[in-house]
C-alpha positions in Angstrom: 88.3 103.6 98.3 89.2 106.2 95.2 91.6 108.0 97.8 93.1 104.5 98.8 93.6 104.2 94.9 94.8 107.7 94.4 97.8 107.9 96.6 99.1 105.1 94.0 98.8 107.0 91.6 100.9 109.9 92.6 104.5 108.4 92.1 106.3 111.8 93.8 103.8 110.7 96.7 105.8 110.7 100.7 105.3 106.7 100.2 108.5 106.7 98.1 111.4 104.6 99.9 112.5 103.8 96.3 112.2 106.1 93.4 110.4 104.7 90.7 109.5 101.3 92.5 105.7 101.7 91.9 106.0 101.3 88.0 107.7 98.0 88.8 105.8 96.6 91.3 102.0 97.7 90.5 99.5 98.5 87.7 97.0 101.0 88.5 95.1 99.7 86.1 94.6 96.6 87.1 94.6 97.0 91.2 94.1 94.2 92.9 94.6 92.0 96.0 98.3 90.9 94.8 99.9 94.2 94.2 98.1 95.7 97.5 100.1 92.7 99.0 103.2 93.0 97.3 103.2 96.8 97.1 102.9 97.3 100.9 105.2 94.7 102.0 108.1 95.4 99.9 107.4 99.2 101.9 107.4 97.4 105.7 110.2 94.8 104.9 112.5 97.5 106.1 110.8 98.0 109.7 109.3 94.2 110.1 110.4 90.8 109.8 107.5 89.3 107.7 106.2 85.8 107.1 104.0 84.8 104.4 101.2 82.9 104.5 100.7 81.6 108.5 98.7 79.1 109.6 97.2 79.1 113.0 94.4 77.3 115.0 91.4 79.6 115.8 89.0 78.8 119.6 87.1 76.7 117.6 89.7 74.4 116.5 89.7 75.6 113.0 93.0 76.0 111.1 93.0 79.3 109.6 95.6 80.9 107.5 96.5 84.7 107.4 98.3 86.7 104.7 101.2 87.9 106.3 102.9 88.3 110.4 105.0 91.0 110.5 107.6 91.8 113.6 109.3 94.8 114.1 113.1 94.4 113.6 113.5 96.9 117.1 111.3 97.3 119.8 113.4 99.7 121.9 111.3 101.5 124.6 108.4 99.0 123.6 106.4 97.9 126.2 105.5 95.2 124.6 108.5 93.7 122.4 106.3 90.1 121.8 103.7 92.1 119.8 103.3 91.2 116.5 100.7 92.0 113.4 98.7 90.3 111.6 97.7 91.5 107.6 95.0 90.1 105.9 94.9 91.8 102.1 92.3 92.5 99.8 91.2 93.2 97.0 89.4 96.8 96.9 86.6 95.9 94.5 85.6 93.0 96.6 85.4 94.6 99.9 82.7 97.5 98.0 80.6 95.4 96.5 77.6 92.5 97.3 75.8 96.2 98.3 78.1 96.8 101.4 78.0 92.9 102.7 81.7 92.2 101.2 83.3 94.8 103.3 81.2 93.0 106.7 82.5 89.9 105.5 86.3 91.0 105.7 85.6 92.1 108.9 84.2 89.1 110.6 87.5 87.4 109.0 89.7 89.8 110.8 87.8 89.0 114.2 88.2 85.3 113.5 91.8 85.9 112.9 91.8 88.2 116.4 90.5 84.8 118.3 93.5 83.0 116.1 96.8 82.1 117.5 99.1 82.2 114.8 102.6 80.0 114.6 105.5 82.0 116.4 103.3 84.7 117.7 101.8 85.6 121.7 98.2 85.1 120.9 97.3 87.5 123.5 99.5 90.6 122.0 98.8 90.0 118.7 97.2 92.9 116.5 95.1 92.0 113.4 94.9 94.7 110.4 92.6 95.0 107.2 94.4 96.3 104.2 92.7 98.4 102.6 90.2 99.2 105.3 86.4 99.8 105.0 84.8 102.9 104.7 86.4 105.8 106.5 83.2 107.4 108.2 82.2 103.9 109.9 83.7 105.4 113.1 81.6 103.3 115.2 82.5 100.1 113.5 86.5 101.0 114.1 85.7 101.9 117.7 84.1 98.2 118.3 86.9 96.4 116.0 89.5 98.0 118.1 88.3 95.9 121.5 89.5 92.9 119.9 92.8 94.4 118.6 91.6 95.1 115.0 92.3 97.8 112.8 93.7 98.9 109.2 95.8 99.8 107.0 95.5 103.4 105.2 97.9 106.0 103.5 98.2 109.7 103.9 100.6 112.8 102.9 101.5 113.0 106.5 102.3 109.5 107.6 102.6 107.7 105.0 101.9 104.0 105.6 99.3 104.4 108.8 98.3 101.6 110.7 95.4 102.6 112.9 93.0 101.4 115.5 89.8 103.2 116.3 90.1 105.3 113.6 90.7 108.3 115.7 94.2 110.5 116.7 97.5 109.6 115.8 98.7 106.3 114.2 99.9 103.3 116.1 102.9 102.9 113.9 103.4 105.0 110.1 106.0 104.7 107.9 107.2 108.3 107.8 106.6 108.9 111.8 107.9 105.1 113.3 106.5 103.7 116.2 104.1 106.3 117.8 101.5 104.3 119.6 102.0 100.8 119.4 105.2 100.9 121.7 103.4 103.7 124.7 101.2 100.7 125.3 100.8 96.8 125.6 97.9 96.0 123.4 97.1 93.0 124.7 93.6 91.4 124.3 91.3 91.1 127.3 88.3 89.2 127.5 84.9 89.8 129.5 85.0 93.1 131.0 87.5 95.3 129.2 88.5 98.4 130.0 91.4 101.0 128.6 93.6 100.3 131.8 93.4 96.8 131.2 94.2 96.7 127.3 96.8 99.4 127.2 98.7 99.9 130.3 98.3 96.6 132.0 101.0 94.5 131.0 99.5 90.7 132.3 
């Protein structure tokens, strides 16, 4: 999490769209789940259509309510244009402590959300992200998050804003690099059997 923390820090960092905007808009200081929030989607506004606060009725029949649904403003060369993402924010110091059953709890939230269908969205090509995520070297848990379309949010040098699935290769979609993965594929949840072919290049 200190890394997560870091790239706030630097205010010459690559995640400058507007000089100076961090002194504004966060204190380091005081980091929490509200300037995460408002910090990263005054960054996406400029890619995404965003909506605040959506309710939705999970497989249970439970009403559920995420942070944010975000839609890109162009989907040229997508192959899925319906697909949308899901945030859920949170604060940093909650998700590290309880002696590592915080960060689990997030999780199971995000798969609840990832069996959600959310108002204005395609249930089925909706993608669910955790901002900040958990631990980086819990490669196993990304892998198994990533088979119900769950991933996370990070920052880096390179990219930028990074929002990743699987927590391997490239990005599906950064803020310096655009649309990498997310429009080469479908991303559309399957159930029982999975496979790759299904969940990526299959587009029904």
């Amino acid at each position: 999490m200190g890394s997560f923390i870091d790239y706030f820090k630097e205010k010459t960092h690559s995640f400058r769209l507007i000089p100076g905007m961090f002194d504004d808009i966060i204190d380091i200081n005081s980091i929490n789940e509200n300037s995460i929030r408002e910090t990263f989607l005054l960054h996406l506004e400029k890619d995404f259509y965003i909506s605040r606060e959506v309710n939705g009725v999970h497989m249970s029949g439970k009403n559920l309510r995420i942070d944010a649904i975000l839609k890109p403003k162009n989907t040229d060369g997508w192959l899925n244009p319906n697909i949308t993402i899901g945030i859920e924010f949170k604060d940093p110091s909650k998700i590290s402590s309880s002696h590592g059953r915080g960060e689990y709890d997030m999780l199971a939230q995000c798969l609840d959300y990832s069996m959600t269908e959310f108002e204005g969205t395609d249930f089925e090509s909706t993608i669910i992200m955790l901002c900040p995520g958990i631990a980086k070297e819990k490669n196993d848990v990304y892998r198994f998050l990533s088979r119900y379309n769950v991933g996370y949010i990070d920052t880096s040098d390179h990219y930028g804003i990074e929002m990743r699935m699987g927590h391997v290769g490239i990005p599906l979609w950064s803020s310096l690099q655009g649309d990498m993965r997310i429009k080469k594929s479908y991303w559309r949840k399957t159930f029982g059997v999975r496979s790759n072919k299904q969940r990526y290049i299959k587009g029904v």
